[in-house]
C-alpha positions as CSV (number, residue, x, y, z in Angstrom):
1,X,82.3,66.9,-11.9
2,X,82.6,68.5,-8.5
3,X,81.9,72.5,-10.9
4,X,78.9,71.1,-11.9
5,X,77.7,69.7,-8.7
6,X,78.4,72.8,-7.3
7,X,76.6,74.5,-9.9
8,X,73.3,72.2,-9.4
9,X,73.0,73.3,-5.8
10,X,73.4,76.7,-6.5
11,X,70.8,76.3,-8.6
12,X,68.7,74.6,-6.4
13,X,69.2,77.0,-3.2
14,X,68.1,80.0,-5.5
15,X,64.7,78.9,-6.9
16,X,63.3,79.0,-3.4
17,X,64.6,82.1,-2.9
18,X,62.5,83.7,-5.8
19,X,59.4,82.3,-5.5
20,X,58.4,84.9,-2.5
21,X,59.0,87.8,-4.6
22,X,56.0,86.5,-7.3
23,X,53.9,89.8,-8.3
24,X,50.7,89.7,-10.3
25,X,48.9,91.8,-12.3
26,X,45.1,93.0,-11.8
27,X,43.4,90.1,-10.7
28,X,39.7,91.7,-9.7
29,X,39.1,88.5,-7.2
30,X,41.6,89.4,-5.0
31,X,40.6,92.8,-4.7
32,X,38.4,94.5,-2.2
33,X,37.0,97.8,-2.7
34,X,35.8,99.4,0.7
35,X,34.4,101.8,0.9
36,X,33.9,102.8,-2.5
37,X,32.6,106.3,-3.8
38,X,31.0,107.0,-6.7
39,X,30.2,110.7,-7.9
40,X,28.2,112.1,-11.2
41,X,28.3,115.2,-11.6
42,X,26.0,116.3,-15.0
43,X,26.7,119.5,-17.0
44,X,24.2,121.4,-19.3
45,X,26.1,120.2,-22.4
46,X,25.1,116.5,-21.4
47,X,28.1,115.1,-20.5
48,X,29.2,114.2,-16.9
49,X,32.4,114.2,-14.5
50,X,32.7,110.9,-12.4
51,X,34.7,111.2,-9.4
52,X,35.9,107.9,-7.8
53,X,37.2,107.4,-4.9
54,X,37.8,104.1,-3.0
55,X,40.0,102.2,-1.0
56,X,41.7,98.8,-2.5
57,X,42.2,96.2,-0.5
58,X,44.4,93.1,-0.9
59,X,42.8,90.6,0.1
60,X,44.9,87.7,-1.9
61,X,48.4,85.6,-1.5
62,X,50.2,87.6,-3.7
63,X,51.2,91.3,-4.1
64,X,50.1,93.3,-6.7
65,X,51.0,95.5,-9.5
66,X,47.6,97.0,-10.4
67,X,44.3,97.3,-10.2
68,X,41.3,97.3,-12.5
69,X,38.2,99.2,-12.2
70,X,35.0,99.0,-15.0
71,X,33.0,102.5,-15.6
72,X,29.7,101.6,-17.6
73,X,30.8,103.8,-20.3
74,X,31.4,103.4,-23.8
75,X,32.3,107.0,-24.1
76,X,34.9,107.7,-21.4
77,X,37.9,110.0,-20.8
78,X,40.7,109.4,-18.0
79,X,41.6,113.0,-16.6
80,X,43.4,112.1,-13.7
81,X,44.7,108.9,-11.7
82,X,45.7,109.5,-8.1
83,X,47.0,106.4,-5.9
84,X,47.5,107.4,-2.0
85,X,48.0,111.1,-3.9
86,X,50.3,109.7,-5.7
87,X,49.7,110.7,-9.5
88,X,49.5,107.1,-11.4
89,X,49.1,106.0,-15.0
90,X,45.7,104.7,-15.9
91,X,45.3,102.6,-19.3
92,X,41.4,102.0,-20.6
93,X,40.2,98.9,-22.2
94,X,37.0,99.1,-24.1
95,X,34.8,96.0,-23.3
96,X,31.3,95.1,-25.4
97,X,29.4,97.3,-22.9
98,X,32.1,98.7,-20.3
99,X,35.3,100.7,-20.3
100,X,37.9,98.6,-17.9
101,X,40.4,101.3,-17.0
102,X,43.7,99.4,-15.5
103,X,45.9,101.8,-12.7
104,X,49.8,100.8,-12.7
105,X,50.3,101.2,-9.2
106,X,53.6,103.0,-8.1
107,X,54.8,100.6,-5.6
108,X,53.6,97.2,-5.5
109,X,50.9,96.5,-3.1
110,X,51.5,93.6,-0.6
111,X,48.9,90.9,0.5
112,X,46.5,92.7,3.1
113,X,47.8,96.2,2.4
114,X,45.4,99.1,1.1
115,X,46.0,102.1,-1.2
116,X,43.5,105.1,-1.7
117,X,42.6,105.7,-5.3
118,X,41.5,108.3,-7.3
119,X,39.9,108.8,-10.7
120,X,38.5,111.7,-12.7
121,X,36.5,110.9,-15.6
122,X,34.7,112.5,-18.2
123,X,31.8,110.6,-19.9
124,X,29.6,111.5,-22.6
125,X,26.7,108.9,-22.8
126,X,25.2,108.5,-19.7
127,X,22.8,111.9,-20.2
128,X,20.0,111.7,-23.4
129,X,20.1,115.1,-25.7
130,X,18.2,117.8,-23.7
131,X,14.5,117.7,-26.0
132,X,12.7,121.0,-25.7
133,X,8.7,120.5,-24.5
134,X,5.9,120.8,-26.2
135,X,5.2,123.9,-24.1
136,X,9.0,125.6,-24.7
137,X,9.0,126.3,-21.2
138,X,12.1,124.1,-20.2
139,X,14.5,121.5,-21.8
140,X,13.9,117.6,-20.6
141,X,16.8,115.5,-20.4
142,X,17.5,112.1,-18.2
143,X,20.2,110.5,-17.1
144,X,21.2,106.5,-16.7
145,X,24.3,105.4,-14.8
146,X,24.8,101.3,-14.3
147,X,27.3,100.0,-11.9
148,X,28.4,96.5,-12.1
149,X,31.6,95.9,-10.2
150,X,34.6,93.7,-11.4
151,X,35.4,93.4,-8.1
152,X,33.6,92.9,-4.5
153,X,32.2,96.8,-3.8
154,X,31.5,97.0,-0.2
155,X,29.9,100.1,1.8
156,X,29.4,101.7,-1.7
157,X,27.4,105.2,-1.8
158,X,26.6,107.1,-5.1
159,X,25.4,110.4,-5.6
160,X,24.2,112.4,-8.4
161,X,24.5,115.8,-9.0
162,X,21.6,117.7,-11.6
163,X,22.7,120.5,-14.1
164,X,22.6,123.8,-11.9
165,X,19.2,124.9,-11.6
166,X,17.6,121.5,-12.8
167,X,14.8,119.8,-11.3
168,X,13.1,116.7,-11.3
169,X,10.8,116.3,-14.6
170,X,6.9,116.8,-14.8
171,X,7.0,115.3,-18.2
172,X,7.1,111.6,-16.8
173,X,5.2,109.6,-14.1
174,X,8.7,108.2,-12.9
175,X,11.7,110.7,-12.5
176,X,14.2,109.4,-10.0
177,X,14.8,105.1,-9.7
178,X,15.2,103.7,-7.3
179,X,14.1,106.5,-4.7
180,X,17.3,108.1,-2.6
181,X,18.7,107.1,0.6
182,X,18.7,111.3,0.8
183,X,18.8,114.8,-0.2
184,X,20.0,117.7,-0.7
185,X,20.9,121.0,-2.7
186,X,23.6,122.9,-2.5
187,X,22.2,126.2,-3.9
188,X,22.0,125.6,-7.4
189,X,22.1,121.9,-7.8
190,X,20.1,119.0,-6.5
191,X,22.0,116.2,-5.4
192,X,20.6,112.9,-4.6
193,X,22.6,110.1,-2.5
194,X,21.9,106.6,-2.5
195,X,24.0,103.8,-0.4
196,X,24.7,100.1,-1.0
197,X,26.3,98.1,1.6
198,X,27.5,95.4,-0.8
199,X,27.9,94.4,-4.3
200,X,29.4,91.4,-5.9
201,X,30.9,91.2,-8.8
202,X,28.2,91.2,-11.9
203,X,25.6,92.1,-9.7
204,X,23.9,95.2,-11.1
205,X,22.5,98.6,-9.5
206,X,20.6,100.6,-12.3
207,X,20.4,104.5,-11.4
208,X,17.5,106.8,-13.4
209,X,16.8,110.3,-13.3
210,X,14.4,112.3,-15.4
211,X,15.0,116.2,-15.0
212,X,14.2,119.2,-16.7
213,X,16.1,122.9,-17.3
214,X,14.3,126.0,-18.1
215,X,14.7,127.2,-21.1
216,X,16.2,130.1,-22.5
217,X,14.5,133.3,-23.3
218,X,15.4,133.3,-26.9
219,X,14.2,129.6,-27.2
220,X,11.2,130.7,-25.3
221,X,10.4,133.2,-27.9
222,X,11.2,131.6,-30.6
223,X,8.6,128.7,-29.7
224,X,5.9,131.3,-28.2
225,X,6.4,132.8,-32.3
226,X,6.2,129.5,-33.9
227,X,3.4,128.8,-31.7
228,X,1.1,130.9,-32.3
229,X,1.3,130.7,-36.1
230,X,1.1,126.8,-35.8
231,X,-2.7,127.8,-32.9
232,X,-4.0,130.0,-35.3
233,X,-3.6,127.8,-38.3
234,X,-5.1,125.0,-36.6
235,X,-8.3,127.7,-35.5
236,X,-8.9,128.1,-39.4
237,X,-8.4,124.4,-39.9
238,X,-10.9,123.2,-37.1
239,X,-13.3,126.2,-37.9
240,X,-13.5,124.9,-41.7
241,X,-13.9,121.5,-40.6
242,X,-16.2,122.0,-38.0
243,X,-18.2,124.6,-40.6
244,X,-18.5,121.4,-43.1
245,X,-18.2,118.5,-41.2
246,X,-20.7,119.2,-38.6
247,X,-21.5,116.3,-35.8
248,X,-19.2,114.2,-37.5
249,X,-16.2,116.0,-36.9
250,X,-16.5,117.0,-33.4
251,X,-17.8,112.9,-32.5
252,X,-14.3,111.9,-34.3
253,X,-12.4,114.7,-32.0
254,X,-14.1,113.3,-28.8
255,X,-12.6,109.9,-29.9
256,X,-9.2,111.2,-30.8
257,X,-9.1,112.9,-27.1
258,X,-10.1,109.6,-25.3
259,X,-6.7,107.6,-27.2
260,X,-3.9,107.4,-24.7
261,X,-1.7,105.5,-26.5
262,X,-1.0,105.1,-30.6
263,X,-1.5,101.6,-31.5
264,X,-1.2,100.3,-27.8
265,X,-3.6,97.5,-27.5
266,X,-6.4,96.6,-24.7
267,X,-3.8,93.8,-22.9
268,X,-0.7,96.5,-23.2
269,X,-2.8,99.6,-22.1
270,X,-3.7,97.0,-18.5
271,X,0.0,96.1,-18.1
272,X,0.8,99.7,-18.3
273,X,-1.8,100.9,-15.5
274,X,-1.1,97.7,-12.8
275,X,2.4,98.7,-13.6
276,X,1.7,102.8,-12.9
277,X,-0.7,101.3,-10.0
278,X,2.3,100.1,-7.9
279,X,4.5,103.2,-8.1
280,X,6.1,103.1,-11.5
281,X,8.2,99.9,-11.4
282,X,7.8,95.8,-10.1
283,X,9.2,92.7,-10.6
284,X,8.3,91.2,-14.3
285,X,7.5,87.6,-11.6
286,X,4.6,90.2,-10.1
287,X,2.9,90.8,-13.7
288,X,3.4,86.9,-14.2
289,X,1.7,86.1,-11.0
290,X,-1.5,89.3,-11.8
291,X,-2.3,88.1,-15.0
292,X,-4.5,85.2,-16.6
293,X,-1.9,84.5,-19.1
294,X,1.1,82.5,-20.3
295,X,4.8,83.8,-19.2
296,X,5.8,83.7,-22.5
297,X,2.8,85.9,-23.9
298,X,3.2,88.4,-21.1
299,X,7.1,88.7,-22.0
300,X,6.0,89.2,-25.6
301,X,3.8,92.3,-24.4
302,X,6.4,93.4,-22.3
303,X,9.5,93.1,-25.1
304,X,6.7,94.9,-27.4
305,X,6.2,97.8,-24.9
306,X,10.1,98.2,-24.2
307,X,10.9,98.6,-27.9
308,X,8.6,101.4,-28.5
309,X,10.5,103.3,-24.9
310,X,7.1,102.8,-22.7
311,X,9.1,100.4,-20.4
312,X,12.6,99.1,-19.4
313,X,13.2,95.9,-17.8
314,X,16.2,95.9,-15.4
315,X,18.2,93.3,-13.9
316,X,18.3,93.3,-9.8
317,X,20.0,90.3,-8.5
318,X,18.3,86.9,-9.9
319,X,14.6,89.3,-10.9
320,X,13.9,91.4,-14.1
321,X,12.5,95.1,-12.7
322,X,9.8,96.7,-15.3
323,X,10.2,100.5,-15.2
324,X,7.6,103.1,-16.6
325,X,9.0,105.1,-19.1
326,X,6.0,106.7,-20.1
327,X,5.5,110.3,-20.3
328,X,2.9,111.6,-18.3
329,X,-0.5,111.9,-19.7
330,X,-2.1,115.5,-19.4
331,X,-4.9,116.1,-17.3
């Protein structure tokens, strides 16, 4: 009787003893990020090296034995993991629209103690395939980059960094969204900086660029070639119509030239131009408010417009943000 008694307390004085030394796993609410920095850098063969670097804060009861960070990539590649310099392991989860990459620290990180952490990534869907122009003379491309924290991002700055010898596209009447906090080249590359004092988790920041490359000689003369057979063929086309069609011909080609858009209607073709009248991009509570006409037929024109690439709606905080995708029309 008096073993097992002593046995019980034993027991007893040990439990408390334990519970002190809990350790949990990523847990992205008691995380702070600050400051957190975010880098793209894009490469001719469209695929991009992200650089992060931010400092993790504990900001919860318990210490911790890692940390989880979510890249909008479905196409992602872990190069390197780095904690306080410290090479780490860093395992990736693929989400529905997200890669969740989770960092084993090396030591445990105590409640209201900070590491430094590192990543090098590759991605390979955050640039479109470079298109050539109608004109051959340079290569269009554009790149998208969302960032929707898992946990609180405070004193966050990202910056973009074009192919070398890019620069922002004439082909569209909105190239860079939202504008830049600054910028700045390098020599060869512009770079474009844009900072965000805080972000909670699920809010969104949406990051556009349009830019173009020249083209290569070869390319060029290729195109100049093809060209020219496809002009001259055309000049015997419209000189045999214009030979046996008379009036008729040229009154159809007036009409062809004054077309903007193929089957974009009357109501769309007015959404488009308030939309290019204030800049390139508004809140989709603005068009409600401008137009003599039902929310639900205005969303209709708008979900119309964004399937055929003229527009994009983006989530900011609590509004939907239309954005002009069109290219732009020649003068």
């Amino acid at each position: 009787m008096k073993g097992l008694l002593l046995a019980l307390t034993i027991i007893s004085l040990a439990v408390p003893i334990a519970l002190p030394l809990q350790v949990q796993a990523a847990d992205t609410g008691s995380v702070l990020f600050d400051p957190v920095d975010i880098r793209a850098i894009m490469h001719e063969n469209t695929s991009t090296s992200l650089m992060v670097d931010a400092r993790a804060n504990n900001v919860g009861s318990l210490s911790m034995s890692s940390l989880s960070i979510g890249i909008e990539s479905l196409e992602l590649e872990v190069i390197a993991v780095r904690v306080d310099n410290e090479t780490a392991n860093g395992e990736t989860i693929l989400r529905d629209d997200y890669t969740e990459i989770t960092v084993t620290l090396p030591k445990v990180l105590e409640a209201n103690s900070s590491v430094w952490l590192h990543l090098a990534l590759v991605a390979s869907d955050l640039q479109s395939p470079l298109v050539i122009a109608q004109d051959a003379s340079h290569l269009s491309g554009d790149f998208l980059f969302y960032v929707r924290p898992l946990s609180v991002f405070a004193n966050f700055t990202f910056t973009a960094v074009l192919p070398p010898y890019a620069s922002l596209s004439n082909d569209y009447v909105v190239t860079l969204f939202p504008h830049s906090d600054s910028n700045f080249t390098d020599g060869q590359s512009l770079i474009f900086v844009w900072d965000v004092p805080l972000l909670q988790p699920g809010q969104e920041r949406v990051f556009i660029i349009k830019y173009q490359l020249p083209n290569i000689s070869t390319v060029q003369a290729q195109s100049s070639f093809l060209g020219s057979l496809l002009y001259g063929a055309l000049g015997v086309i419209a000189g045999l119509a214009l030979a046996f069609g008379g009036p008729r011909v040229i009154e159809r080609l007036k009409r062809l030239g004054a077309v903007k858009y193929v089957g974009v209607t009357a109501e769309e073709e007015e959404v488009l131009a308030t939309i290019r009248e204030k800049g390139g991009s508004c809140t989709q509570k603005e068009l409600y408010s401008l137009f003599d006409m039902s929310q639900s037929k205005m969303s209709l024109i708008l979900t119309n417009l964004e399937q055929r690439g003229l527009i994009r709606r983006l989530k900011e905080g609590r509004e939907n943000v239309v954005h002009l995708m069109e290219p732009k029309q020649a003068g």
